[in-house]
Every structure is written in structure tokens, then in C-alpha cells.
C-alpha positions in Angstrom: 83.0 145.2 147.6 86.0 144.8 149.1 84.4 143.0 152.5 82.3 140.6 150.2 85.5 139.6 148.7 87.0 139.1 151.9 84.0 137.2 153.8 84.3 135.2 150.4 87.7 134.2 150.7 87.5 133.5 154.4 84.5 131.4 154.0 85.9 129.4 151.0 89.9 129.8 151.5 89.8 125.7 152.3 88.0 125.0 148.9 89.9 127.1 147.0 93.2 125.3 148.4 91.6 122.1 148.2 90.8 123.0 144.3 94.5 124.4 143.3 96.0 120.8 145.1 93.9 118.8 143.3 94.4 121.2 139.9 98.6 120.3 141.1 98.1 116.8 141.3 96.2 116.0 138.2 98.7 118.0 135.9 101.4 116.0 137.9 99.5 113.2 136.8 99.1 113.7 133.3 102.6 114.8 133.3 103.4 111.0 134.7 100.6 109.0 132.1 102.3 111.2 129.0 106.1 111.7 128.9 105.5 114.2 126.6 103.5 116.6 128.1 105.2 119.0 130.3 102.7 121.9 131.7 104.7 122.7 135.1 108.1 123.7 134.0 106.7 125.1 130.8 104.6 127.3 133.2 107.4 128.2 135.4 109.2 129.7 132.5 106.3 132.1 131.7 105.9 133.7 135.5 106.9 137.5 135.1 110.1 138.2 136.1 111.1 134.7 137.8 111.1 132.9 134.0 113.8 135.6 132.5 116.2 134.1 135.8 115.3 130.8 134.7 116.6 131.0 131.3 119.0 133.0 131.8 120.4 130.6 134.7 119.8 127.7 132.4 121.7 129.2 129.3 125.0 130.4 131.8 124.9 126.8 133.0 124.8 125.3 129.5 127.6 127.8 128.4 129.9 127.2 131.3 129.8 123.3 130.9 130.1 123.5 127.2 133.3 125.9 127.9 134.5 123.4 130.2 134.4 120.2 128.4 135.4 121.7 125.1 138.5 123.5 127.3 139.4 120.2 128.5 139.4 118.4 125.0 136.5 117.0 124.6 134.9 116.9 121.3 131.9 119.7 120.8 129.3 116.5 119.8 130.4 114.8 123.2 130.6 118.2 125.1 126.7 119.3 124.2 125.8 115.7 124.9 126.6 116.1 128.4 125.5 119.7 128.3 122.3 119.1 127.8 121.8 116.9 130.6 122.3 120.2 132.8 119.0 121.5 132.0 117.0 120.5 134.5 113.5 122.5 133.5 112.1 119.3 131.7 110.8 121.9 129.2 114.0 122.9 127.9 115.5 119.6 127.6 112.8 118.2 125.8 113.6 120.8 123.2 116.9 120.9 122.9 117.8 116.6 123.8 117.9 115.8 120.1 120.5 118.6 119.3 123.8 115.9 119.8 122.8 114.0 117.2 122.3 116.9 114.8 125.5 118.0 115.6 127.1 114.4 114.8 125.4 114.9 111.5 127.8 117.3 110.6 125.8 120.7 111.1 127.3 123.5 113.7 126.6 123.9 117.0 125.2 127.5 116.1 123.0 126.5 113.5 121.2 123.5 115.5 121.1 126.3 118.6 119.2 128.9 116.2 116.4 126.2 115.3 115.7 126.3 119.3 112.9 128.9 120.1 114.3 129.3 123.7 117.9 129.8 122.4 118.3 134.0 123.2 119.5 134.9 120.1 122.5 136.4 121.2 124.1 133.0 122.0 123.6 131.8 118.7 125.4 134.5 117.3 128.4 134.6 120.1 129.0 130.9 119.2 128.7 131.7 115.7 131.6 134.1 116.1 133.4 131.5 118.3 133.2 128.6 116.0 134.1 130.6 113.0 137.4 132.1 114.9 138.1 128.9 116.6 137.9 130.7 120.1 134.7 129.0 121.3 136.0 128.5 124.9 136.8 131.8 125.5 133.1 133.3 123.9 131.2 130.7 125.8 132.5 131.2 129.2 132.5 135.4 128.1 128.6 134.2 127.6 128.4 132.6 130.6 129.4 135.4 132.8 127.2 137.6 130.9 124.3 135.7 131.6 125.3 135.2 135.2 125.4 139.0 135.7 122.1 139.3 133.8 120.5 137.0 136.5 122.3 139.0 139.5 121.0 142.3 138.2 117.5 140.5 138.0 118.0 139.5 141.6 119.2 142.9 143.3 116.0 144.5 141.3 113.8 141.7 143.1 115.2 142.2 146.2 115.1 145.8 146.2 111.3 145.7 145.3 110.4 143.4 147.9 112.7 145.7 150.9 109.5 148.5 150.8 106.7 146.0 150.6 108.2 143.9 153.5 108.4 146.8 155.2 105.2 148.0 154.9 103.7 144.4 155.9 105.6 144.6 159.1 104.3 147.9 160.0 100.7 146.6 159.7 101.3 143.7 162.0 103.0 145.7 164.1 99.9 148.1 164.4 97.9 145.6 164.6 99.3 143.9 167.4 99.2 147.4 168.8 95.4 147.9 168.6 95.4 144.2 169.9 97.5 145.2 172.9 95.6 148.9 173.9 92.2 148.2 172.6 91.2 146.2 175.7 93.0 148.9 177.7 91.5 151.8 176.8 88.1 149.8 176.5 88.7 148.8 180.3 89.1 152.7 181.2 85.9 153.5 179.6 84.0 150.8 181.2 85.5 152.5 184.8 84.7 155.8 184.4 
């Protein structure tokens, strides 16, 4: 089973990269021909693992630069519009670009945030806290290095699950190239005797 699958591959490894290019560039294209269909970054959310450190990263980013501009005086409306220009996942943006305006309209920062389904639901809350106490600065930036040390955590786990499997790829090729090296050898001693 496991040789079929392997002959298979071999044989048909350039189609099958041939088909997941061409399945890249049409959803690139689509992407392009509709402004409002986003399929990559909405995908790159939901990989295992790698999507938690990509919300996380985004909402520490948004945090520190709404603690930022709302430290140095600027007005929370102005502050989030900037904000949200950090998101760079066109996913996220395109939920969360029309929450300025709401603000403007008089509602709170918190309540626009809650309405947002990628929003964890602790940072609604923290900034509920922060604009009822008038301390929003300080929980924001308290937010964002909570977050930060979320995605660290996330990263040292990674890191220390990929250590063993490296490992154990290099001590394949390693006996490979061994069995490379002394096959011929021992092959040429047999043929001598």
C-alpha cells in the first residue's frame, strides 16, 4: 500500500504541483476580479496551531497601537482609525474597517469590538473595564503583553515539537548516506571473494 502510494507520488509529484499552482493562482485571481472575496488569509487563520499566533499577533498589535495613540492624546475614534490599518490579514480588516465610524456614532469601543466574531472575548471585556475606569492605556498595553506572551508560549511549544522530528530526519539522511557510502563497499568485497 504504502509503495503504491509512493510510486504514485513519484510518478505524478509534477502534476500534483502543477494542480496546487494553478489552484494558488486562480484564488489569487478571483481574489483580484472580487474585492470582496478573501479565501487566502481567511485560510491562513484556520491552519492548526499557526492561526491562534496569527490572531493573537494581530490582536497585541492592535492593542499596543491603540495604547499608544490614546497615551499620546489622540482621540479613541482617530486612535482605532489608525489601528485598524495595522491588520494586515485582509480578513480581519475587512471585518473590523467599518468599526471608526461606529465609534464616531457615539457607541464604545467595547461594544463595536464585541459585534466582531474574531474579537477574543477577553479583549472586549478588558476594554470594557478600561473605558468604564478611565484607565484604557494601561489595560490595553496589560492586553498587549498578554497576548504577546500567549504567542511566545505558542512558539517555544512549536519549536520544541519540531527539535525531535528534525532530529529524527537527520538521522535518516545520515543513514542513508551511510548505506550510500558502504553499500558499494561491501558489494565490491563480495564480488572479490
Amino acid at each position: 500500500m504504502i509503495g503504491r502510494l509512493g510510486n504514485f507520488l513519484k510518478d505524478q509529484s509534477f502534476t500534483i504541483l502543477l494542480i496546487i499552482l494553478l489552484a494558488y493562482f486562480v484564488i489569487k485571481a478571483i481574489e483580484r476580479l472580487k474585492q470582496n472575496i478573501i479565501i487566502l488569509d481567511y485560510l491562513k487563520i484556520k491552519i492548526p496551531f499557526i492561526g491562534k499566533i496569527i490572531v493573537d499577533n494581530a490582536m497585541a498589535v492592535f492593542s499596543r497601537t491603540m495604547a499608544i495613540l490614546i497615551g499620546g492624546g489622540i482621540p479613541v475614534p482617530e486612535s482605532t482609525q489608525i489601528a485598524v490599518e495595522t491588520f494586515s490579514n485582509r480578513y480581519f480588516y475587512s471585518k473590523i474597517k467599518d468599526i471608526p465610524e461606529q465609534i464616531r456614532e457615539g457607541r464604545l469601543l467595547s461594544d463595536v469590538l464585541k459585534e466582531v466574531n474574531f474579537i477574543p472575548t477577553i479583549l472586549v471585556e478588558v476594554i470594557k473595564v478600561g473605558e468604564s475606569s478611565g484607565n484604557l492605556v494601561d489595560v490595553l498595553n496589560d492586553n498587549a503583553e498578554s497576548f504577546e506572551n500567549s504567542i511566545d508560549a505558542r512558539i517555544s511549544s512549536l519549536i520544541s515539537l519540531i527539535e525531535p522530528i528534525l532530529i529524527i530526519i537527520i538521522g535518516v539522511v545520515i543513514a542513508l548516506m551511510l548505506v550510500a557510502v558502504y553499500l558499494p563497499i561491501f558489494n565490491t568485497v563480495n564480488i572479490i571473494r
